[in-house]
C-alpha positions as CSV (number, residue, x, y, z in Angstrom):
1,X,-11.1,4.6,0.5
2,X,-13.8,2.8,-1.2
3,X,-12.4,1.9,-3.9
4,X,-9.8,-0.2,-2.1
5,X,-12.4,-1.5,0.8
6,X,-15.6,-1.8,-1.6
7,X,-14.4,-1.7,-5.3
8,X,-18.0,-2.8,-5.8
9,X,-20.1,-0.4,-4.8
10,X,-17.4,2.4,-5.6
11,X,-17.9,2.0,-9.1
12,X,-22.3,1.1,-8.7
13,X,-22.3,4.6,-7.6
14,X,-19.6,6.1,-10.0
15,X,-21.9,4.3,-12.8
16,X,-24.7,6.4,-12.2
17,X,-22.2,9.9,-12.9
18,X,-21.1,11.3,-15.4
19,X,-18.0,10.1,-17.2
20,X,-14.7,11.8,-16.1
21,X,-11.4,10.2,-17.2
22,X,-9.5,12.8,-15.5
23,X,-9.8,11.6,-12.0
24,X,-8.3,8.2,-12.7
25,X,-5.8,10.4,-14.7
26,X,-5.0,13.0,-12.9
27,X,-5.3,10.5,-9.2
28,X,-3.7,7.3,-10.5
29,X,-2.5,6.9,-13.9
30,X,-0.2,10.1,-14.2
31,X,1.5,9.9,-10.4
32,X,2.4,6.3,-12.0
33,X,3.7,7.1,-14.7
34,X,5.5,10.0,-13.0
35,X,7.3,7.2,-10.3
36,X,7.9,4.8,-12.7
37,X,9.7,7.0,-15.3
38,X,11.9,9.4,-12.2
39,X,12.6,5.4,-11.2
40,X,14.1,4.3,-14.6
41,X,15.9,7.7,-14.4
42,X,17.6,6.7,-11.0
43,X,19.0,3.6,-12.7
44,X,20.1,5.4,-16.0
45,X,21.7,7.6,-14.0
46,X,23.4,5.6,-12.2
47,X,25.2,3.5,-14.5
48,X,25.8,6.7,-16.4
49,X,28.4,6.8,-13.6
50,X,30.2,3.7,-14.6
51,X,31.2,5.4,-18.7
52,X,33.7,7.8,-18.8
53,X,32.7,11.6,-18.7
54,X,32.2,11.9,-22.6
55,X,30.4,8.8,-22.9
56,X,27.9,9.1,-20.0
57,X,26.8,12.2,-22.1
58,X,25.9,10.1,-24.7
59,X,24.7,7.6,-22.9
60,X,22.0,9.7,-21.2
61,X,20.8,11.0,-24.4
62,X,19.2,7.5,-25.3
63,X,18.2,7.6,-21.5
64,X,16.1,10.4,-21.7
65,X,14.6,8.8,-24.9
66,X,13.7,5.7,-22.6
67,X,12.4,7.7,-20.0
68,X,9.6,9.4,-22.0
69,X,9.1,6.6,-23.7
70,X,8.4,4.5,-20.1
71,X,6.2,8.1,-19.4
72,X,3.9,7.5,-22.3
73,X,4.0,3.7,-22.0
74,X,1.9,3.9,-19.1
75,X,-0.7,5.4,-20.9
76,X,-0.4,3.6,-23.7
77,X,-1.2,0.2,-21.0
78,X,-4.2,2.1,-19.5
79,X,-5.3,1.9,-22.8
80,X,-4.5,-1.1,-24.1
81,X,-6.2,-2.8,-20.8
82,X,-9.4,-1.0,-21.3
83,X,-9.3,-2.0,-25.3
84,X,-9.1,-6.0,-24.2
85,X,-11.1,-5.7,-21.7
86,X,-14.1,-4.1,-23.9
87,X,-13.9,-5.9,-26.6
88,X,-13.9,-9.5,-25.0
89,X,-17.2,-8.1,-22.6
90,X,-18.7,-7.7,-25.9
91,X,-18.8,-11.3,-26.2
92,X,-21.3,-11.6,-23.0
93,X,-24.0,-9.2,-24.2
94,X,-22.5,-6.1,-22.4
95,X,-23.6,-2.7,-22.6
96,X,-22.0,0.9,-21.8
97,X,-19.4,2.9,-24.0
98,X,-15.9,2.5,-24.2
99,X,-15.0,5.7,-22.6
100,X,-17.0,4.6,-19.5
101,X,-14.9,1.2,-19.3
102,X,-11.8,3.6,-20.3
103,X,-12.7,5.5,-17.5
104,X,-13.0,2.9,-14.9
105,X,-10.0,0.8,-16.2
106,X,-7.7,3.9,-15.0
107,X,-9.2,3.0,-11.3
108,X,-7.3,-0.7,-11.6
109,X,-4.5,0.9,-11.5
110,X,-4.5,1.9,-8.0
111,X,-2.6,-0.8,-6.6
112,X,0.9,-0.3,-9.0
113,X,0.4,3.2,-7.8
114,X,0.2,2.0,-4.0
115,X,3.4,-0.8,-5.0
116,X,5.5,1.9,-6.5
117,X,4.8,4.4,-3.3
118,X,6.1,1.3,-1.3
119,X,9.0,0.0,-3.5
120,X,10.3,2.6,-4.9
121,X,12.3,4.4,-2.0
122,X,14.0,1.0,-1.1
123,X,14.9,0.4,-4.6
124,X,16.7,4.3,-4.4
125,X,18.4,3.4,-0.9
126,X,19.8,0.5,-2.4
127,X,21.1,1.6,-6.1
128,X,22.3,5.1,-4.4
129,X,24.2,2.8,-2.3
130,X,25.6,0.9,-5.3
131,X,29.5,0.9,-6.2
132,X,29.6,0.2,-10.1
133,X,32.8,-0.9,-12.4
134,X,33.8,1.7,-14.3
135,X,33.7,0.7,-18.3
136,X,36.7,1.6,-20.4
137,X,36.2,2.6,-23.9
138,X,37.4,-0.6,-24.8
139,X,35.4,-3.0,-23.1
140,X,32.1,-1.2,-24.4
141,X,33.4,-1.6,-27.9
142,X,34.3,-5.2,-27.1
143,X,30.8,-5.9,-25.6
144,X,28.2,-3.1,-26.6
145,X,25.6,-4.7,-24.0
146,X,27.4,-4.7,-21.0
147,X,25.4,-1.8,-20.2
148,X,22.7,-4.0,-18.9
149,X,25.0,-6.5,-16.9
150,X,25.4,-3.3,-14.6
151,X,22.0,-3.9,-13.6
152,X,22.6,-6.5,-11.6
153,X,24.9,-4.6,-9.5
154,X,22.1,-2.2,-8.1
155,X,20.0,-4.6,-6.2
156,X,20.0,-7.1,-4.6
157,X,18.4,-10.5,-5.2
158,X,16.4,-10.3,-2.0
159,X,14.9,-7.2,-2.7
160,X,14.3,-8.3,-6.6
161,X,12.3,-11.0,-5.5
162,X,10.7,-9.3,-2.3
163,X,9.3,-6.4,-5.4
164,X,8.4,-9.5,-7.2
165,X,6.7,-10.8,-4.8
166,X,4.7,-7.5,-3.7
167,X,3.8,-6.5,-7.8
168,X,2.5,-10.4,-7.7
169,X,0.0,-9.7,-4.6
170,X,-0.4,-6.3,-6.0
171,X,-1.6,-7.6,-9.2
172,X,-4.3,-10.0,-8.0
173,X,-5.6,-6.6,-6.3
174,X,-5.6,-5.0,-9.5
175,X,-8.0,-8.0,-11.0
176,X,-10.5,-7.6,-8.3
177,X,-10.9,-3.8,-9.2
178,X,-11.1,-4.7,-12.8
179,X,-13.4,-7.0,-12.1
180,X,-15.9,-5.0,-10.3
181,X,-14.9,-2.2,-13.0
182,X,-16.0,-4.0,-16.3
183,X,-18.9,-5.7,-14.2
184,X,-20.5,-1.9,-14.0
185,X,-18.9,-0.3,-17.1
186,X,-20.7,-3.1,-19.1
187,X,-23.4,-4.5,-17.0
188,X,-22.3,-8.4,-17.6
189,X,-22.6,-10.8,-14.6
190,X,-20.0,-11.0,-11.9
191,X,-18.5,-14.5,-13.4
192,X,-18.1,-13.0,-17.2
193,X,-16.7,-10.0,-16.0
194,X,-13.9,-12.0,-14.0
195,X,-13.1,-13.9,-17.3
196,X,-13.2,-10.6,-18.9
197,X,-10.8,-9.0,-16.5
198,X,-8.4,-11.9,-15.9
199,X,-7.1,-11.9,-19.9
200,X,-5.3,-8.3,-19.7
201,X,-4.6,-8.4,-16.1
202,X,-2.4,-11.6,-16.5
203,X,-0.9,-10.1,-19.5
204,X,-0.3,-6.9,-17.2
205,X,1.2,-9.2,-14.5
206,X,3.4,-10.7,-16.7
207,X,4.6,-7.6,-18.3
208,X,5.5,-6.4,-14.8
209,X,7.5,-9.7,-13.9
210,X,8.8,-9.3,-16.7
211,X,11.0,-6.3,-16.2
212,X,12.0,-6.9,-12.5
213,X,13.6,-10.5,-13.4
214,X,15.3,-8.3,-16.4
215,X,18.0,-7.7,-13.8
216,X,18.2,-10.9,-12.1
């Protein structure tokens, strides 16, 4: 709770512990990444549906490649994040190791966790819901994408932009936490670490709008 009601002195205390990366791992980062993949599985699963019995099969197989690989992504951000964010502190003097700003980095990722908790279960009443065209042999050979025009039958555009608009507000969250969380992990002012934090949080941000207008 005080993480999300006083990011800043959660982490002046947690600076003064020992590092452990698995409570931001174990807490945050993995349920994530655990939500996010079982939601890209819903929606592979679902237009699985809309092939014919021998090509869902096949169909699935790549899905199952996605899916890990949106599993390991996650991780793969956390780290990324925490590499931006330490190497542009070390333009403002900074202090601290990188497995102490790894370690607080996997904090920021509370609110995504808190935004998947929240969006998810609409999302899965509404593509359960779905009625999908069923795809002939014929028109996938005709138009091997039309895969991901099926997409846009699983939501709708109100809810698209209603996620949208919660990953937004949900994002700015996340740059307050980084904020506070490279401020302590390096020991750099309050102003530098917002200009350190901002640079991978947008990029984060954009990433995440990225995908949800993919089915728009």
């Amino acid at each position: 709770m005080k993480l999300i009601t006083n990011p800043n002195e959660f982490f002046e205390e947690l600076k003064h512990k020992d590092v452990k990366i698995k409570k931001p791992l174990l807490t945050i980062v993995l349920p994530l990444a655990v939500i996010l993949s079982a939601y890209k599985y819903l929606i592979m699963n679902k237009i699985s549906q809309a092939f014919p019995k021998e090509l869902a099969q096949f169909f699935m197989i790549g899905a199952y490649i996605g899916i890990i690989g949106s599993f390991i992504g996650m991780f793969a951000v956390w780290f990324i994040v925490a590499v931006i964010m330490h190497g542009v502190s070390s333009f403002f003097d900074s202090k601290g190791s990188f497995r102490r700003t790894f370690e607080f980095t996997g904090y920021g990722f509370l609110p995504s966790l808190i935004g998947a908790i929240i969006t998810t279960p609409v999302s899965y009443y509404y593509i359960s819901q779905a009625q999908l065209p069923k795809i002939s042999p014929s028109q996938l050979v005709q138009n091997p994408t039309i895969a991901k025009t099926l997409i846009t039958y699983l939501l709708p555009k109100s809810v698209v932009y209603s996620n949208l608009i919660i990953n937004l507000a949900l994002t700015a969250w996340s740059l307050t936490i980084w904020t506070f969380a490279i401020r302590h992990a390096r020991e750099i002012e309050l102003k530098k670490a917002f200009i350190t934090a901002l640079i991978p949080t947008l990029l984060f941000g954009a990433y995440q709008i990225w995908n949800i207008l993919k089915i728009l």
